[in-house]
N, C-alpha and C positions, 0 to 999 in steps of 0.2 A: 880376377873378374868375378863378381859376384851374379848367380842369376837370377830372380826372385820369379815365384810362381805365384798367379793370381789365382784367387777362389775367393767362395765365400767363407767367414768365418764364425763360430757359433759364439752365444754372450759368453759362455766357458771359458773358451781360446781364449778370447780379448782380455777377460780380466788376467790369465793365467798371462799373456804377452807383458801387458801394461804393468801388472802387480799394484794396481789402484786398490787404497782399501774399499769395501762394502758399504756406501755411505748410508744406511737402511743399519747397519750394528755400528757403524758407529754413532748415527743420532740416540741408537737406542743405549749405548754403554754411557752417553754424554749425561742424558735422563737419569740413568740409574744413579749415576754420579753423583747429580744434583740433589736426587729425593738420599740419596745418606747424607749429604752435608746439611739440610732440611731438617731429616730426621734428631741427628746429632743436637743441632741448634737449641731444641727444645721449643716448649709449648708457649714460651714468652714470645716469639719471634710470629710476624703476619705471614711468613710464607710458611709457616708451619699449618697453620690453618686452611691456607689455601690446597695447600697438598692433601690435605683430610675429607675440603669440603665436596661434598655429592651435590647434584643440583635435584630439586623439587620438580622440577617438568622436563616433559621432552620436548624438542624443538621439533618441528613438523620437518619432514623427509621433503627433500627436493628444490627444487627454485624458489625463491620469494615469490608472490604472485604481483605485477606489476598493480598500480593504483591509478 
């Protein structure tokens, strides 16, 4: 007979219980991934470009404002 104790548990426990990975490093390892296979490709390639390109303005902070 097994007896199980209730509580609360903290985000720590849970991940250490579950052994889920960190989906936050793994988007980010996926990213990095991408921009070497990007890099490699060369300067011939559009997604090369886009990986470089910076934009000219900022987009205004906050909600659209309805019309």
């Amino acid at each position: 007979m097994v007896t199980v104790e209730w509580g609360k548990l903290h985000n720590e426990e849970l991940t250490d219980l579950h052994s889920s990975p960190n989906i936050i490093r793994v988007m980010k390892s996926s990213r990095i991934r991408w921009a070497g296979h990007v890099k490699c490709s060369g300067e011939r390639r559009d997604a090369y470009g886009v990986l470089l390109w910076k934009s000219e303005r900022k987009m205004p902070l906050g909600r659209p404002r309805l019309r």
